[in-house]
C-alpha positions, -999 to +999 in steps of 0.1 A: +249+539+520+278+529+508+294+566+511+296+568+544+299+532+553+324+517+529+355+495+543+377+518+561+410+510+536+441+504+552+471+527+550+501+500+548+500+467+536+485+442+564+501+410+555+532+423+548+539+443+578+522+410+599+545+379+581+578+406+589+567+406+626+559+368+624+595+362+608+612+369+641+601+338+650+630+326+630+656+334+663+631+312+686+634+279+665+648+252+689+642+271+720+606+272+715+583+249+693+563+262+670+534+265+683+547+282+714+563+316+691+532+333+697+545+334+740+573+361+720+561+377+692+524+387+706+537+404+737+569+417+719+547+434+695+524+447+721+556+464+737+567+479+703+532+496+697+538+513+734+574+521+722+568+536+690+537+555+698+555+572+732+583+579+712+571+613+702+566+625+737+591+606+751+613+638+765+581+656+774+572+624+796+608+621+814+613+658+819+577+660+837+587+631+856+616+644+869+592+677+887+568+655+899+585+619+905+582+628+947+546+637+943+520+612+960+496+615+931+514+618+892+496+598+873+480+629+857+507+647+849+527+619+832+496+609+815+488+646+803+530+644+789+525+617+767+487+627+756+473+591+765+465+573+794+494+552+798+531+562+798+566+552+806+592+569+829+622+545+814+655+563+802+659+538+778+648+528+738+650+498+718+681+522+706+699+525+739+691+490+749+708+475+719+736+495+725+747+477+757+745+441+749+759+431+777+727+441+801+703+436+779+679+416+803+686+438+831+678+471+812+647+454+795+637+448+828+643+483+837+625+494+805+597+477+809+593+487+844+589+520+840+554+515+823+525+523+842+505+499+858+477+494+832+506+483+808+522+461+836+486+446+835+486+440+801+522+419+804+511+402+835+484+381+813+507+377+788+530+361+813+559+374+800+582+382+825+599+341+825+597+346+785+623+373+794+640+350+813+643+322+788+657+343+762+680+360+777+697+326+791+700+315+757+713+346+744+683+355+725+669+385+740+691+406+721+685+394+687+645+392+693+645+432+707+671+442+675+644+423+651+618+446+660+637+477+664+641+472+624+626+503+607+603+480+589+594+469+622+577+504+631+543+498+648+538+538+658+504+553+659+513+582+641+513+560+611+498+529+619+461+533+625+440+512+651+421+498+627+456+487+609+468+473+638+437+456+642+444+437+608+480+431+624+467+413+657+440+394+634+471+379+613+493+374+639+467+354+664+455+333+629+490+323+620+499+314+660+467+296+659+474+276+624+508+266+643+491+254+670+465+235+652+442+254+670+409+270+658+416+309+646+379+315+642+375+311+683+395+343+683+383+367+662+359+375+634+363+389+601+359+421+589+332+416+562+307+396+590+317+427+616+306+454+593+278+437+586+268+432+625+273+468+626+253+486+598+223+463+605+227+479+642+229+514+631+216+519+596+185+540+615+204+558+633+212+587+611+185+609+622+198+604+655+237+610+654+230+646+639+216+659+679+245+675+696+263+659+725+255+625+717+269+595+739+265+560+729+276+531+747+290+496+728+294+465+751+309+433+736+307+400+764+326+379+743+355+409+728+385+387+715+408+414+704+379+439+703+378+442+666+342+444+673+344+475+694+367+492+674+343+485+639+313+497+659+332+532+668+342+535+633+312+530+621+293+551+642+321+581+643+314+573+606+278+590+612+288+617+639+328+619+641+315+645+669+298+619+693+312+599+723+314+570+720+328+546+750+337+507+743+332+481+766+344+445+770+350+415+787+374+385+777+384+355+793+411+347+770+439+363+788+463+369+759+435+382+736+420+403+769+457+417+770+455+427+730+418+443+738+432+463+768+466+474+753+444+487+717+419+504+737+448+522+751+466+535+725+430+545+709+423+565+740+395+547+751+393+539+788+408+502+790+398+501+824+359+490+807+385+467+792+371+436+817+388+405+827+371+368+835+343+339+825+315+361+810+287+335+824+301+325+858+317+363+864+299+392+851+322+421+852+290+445+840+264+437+867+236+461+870+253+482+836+228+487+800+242+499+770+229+514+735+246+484+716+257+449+723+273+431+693+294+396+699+303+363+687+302+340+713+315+304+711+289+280+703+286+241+705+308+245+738+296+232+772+292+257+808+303+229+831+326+249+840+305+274+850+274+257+857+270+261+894+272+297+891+246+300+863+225+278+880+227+301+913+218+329+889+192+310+871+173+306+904+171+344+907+145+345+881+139+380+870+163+395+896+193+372+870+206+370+840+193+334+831+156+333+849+136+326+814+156+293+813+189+268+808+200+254+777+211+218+773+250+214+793+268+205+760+257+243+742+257+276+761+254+303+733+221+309+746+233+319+781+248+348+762+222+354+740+201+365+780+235+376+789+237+402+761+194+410+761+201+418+803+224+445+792+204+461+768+190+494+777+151+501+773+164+518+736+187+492+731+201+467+703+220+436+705+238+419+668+250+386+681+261+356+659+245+322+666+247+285+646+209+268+638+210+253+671+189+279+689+162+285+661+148+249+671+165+229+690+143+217+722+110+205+725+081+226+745+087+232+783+129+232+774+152+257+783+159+266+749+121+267+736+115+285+772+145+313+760+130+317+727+091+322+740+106+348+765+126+366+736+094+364+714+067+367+739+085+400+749+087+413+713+129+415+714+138+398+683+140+421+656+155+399+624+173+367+620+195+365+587+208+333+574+250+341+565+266+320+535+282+290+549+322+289+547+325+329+556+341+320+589+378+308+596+368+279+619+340+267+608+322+257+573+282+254+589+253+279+582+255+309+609+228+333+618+232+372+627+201+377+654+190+411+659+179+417+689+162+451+701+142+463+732+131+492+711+106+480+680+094+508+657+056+504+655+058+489+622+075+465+630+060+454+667+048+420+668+068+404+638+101+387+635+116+396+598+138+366+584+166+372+561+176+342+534+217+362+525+230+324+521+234+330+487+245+370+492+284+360+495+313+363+468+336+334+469+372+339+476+403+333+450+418+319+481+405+305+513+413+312+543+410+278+567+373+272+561+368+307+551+358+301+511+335+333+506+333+370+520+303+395+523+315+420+499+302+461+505+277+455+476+264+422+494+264+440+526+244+470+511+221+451+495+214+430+528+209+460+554+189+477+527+163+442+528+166+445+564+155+486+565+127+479+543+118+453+562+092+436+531+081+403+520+108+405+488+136+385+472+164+411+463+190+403+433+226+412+431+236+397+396+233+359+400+231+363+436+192+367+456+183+375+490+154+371+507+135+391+533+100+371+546+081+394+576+065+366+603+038+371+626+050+368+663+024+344+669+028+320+642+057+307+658+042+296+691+027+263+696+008+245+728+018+210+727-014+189+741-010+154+751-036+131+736-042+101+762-068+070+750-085+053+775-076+018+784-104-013+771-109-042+792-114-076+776-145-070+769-139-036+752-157-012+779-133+017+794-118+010+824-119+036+849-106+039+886-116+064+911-143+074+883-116+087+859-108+063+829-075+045+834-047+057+805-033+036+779+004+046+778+010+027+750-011+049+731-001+083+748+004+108+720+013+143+715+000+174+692+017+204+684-010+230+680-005+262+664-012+291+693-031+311+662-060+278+668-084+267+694-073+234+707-103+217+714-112+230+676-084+216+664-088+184+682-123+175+675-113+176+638-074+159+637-076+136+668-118+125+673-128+111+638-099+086+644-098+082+680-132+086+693-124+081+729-091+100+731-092+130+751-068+159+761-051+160+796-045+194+800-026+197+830+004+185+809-003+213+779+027+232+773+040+264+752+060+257+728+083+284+702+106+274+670+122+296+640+115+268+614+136+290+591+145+266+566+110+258+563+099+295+554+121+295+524+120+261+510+112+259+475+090+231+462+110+215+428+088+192+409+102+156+404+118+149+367+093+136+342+098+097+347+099+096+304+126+122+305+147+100+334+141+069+308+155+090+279+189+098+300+191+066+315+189+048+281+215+075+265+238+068+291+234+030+287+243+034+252+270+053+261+284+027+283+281+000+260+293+017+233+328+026+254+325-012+264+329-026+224+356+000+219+373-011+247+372-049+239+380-041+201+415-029+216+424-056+238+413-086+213 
């Protein structure tokens, strides 16, 4: 595989080209804190990527303006000009701007106004326009616009790729986020963990890619900077650089939304499926399906906000998005997890990253053990693999990449295939935040390939093992009975009322019985011969599901022989007391 899915490399050198954009952040010290440069330099850079990349067509685009400048409709045209669907109709340059100093604002203005309106979009959530005004009243405008007119400062498509400029946005938002004290990882994902996410979700779709005319749709409800997107076109391009592929997203952070929108752009995408607002409480993508959903939603953060609107929706049942049930407030990564299965076409396939919260969290009857019975009872969950911890920016904890499809090949119909890769990681020379370890092409390989063979096997890298258990649907269902005992009277007969014995509720109990066994079976043999009166009140019997995956891979490791622990602890006593007489030696 790794021929036609190895890292796409990079034709300048990230860092660099990001800490030189970053380092105009030099003229904002003392008008802005440091935290705030990213208000400048995001948007600024956003505008130089529309600048350089027009630049080529620039004439084309203003002498086609002036023919059809007093039609009703010239979108087209001007769009046809500069050979992408956004343009600008401006006389001016970074050039001809710095050449009148003394207007700078005004003709900025004038610049910047001569985009088209799904640029002025783009700016609007940026809130730029009183950025412009703040810097040009300290007589800073100037200085920030010459900065990035440098020819070091070049941010063209002609020679910067999407993916590049991916990398650029991906260092600029971490360092802005590092100033801030603010979590980088709630922005974006890295590389290694996206390509990942991607070959599991395509590495059987070979066969398919080689039909003619294919079309294959990618929805991400959670899309950042839409890295995501972009990996899964590559990727899939990668297979078929024939096939059409259209990308669609919705964001709710409105400078990252603005990044998305402004990249889909320039790579020729329609940004319009580029969405804007709260994923949970305003679905941009009612009543759409795609081929693939892939996301990393935020986890361990509570839908207050938006739980009157998921509620509304909840009480839809199937005709919603959240009918099977409602997590706990204080975690709503599950709410995306139905989000992202509602979108799925009847052929589809959903990678979405999740903490160990949802493998077990909730007893029987909950919303989250009600979520996971309708995933399972349905036959959606494909494979759950267990990442390394310390691969993400934000966050040192154990992760989980769910693969979700609507679609099982018959081999695989009614089983869940878990994937141990917690040791499949290489660690890092240098972290990154909490980032200590990265999934490296030949740990990435070797993973997808235990996923496509989809065997009970423990794979090897070198010192490093990972491995693949296949689970029975089934054997992770439960019905939790309640086990009631009768109460005695002081004479030790059963008292019963309205000729049903009265309950104990001291001594209620409750059983978690495997679905694969009869109850009463089980009961007669675990609960009778020491409880000879209990019984079973079945009304309150409830279905139960859990992913005990820790349990599926423990390894048993036999206590130390108690002579051998004698032998080390006298050694070390020895030890000690010998240091001890040296010491005292010295000090007599």
């Amino acid at each position: 595989m790794t021929d036609i899915y190895s890292s796409k490399q990079t034709t300048i050198n990230i860092s660099e080209k990001s800490n030189m954009i970053w380092n105009n952040a030099n003229h904002l010290v003392g008008l802005y804190k440091p935290h705030e440069y990213g208000k400048v330099i995001l948007p600024m850079t956003v505008i130089k990527r529309f600048h350089d990349t027009l630049l080529p067509t620039r004439d084309k685009v203003l002498e086609t303006y002036e023919k059809v400048k007093n039609f009703e409709v010239k979108e087209g045209f001007l769009e046809s000009a500069s050979g992408y669907s956004f343009y600008n109709t401006s006389k001016f340059t970074f050039d001809s701007l710095l050449s009148d100093a003394e207007h700078i604002e005004e003709n900025f203005r004038t610049y910047l106004n001569g985009f088209s309106d799904n640029v002025h979009d783009i700016l609007a959530n940026f809130e730029f326009d009183k950025e412009i005004t703040k810097l040009a009243n300290n007589n800073i405008l100037f200085f920030i616009i010459q900065e990035f007119n440098k020819k070091t400062s070049y941010l063209g498509a002609d020679l910067i790729t999407s993916v590049d400029m991916g990398y650029i946005f991906e260092d600029l938002i971490k360092t802005f986020s590092e100033t801030y004290n603010e979590e980088a990882g709630a922005h974006f994902t890295s590389r290694d963990i996206i390509y990942l996410m991607t070959d599991l979700l395509i590495c059987d779709e070979k066969d398919s890619m080689l039909e003619n005319g294919v079309v294959k749709t990618v929805y991400d409800q959670t899309m950042g900077t839409s890295q995501m997107l972009g990996c899964m076109e590559e990727r899939l391009h990668a297979l078929d650089a024939d096939a059409e592929i259209r990308l669609f997203g919705q964001e709710f952070n409105p400078e990252t939304y603005a990044i998305a929108k402004a990249d889909m752009l320039i790579r020729g995408g329609n940004a319009d499926n580029m969405k804007f607002g709260d994923t949970l409480s305003d679905d941009k993508f009612s009543g759409y399906t795609f081929d693939y959903c892939i996301s990393n939603p935020p986890f361990g953060i509570d839908w207050k906000r938006e739980e009157e609107a998921v509620k509304a929706e909840n009480k839809l049942g199937d005709k919603g998005r959240f009918g099977a049930g409602l997590p706990k407030i204080s975690d709503g990564q599950m709410l995306f997890m139905l989000n992202g299965v509602s979108k799925l076409k009847s052929t589809g396939k959903m990678a979405i990253i999740q903490n160990g919260s949802p493998l077990f969290s909730g007893d029987a009857g909950s919303g989250e053990s009600e979520i996971r019975r309708y995933l399972i009872e349905n036959d959606w969950i494909d494979a759950i693999i267990q990442l390394s911890t310390d691969t993400f920016y934000n966050t040192g904890i154990t992760t989980y990449i769910w693969i979700i499809t609507k679609n099982k090949p018959a081999h695989r119909e009614g089983k869940i295939q878990l994937i141990d890769a917690s040791k499949m990681a290489e660690q890092r020379r240098k972290s990154i935040g909490n980032k200590r370890y990265d999934i490296t092409d030949e740990c990435r390989d070797l993973i997808v390939t235990a996923y496509g063979e989809f065997l009970n096997k423990v794979y090897t890298l070198g010192d490093k093992t990972c491995e693949s258990k296949v689970i029975d649907n089934v054997d992770l269902g439960y019905h939790k009975i309640t086990v009631e005992t009768p109460l005695y009277d002081e004479n030790g007969n059963i008292v019963i009322k309205n000729k049903k014995p009265v309950v104990d509720t001291s001594k209620r109990d409750t059983e978690n019985v495997p679905l694969t066994e009869d109850i009463d079976v089980y009961f007669k043999r675990e609960v009778n011969p020491y409880n000879k009166d209990a019984f079973i009140d079945k009304s309150k019997t409830k279905v139960g599901y859990e992913i005990p995956f820790t349990r599926y891979f423990y390894k048993y490791l036999a206590p130390e022989n108690s002579e051998d622990i004698a032998k080390r602890i006298s050694t070390l006593e020895t030890d000690i007391t010998n240091s001890l007489k040296k010491l005292f030696r010295r000090t007599v």
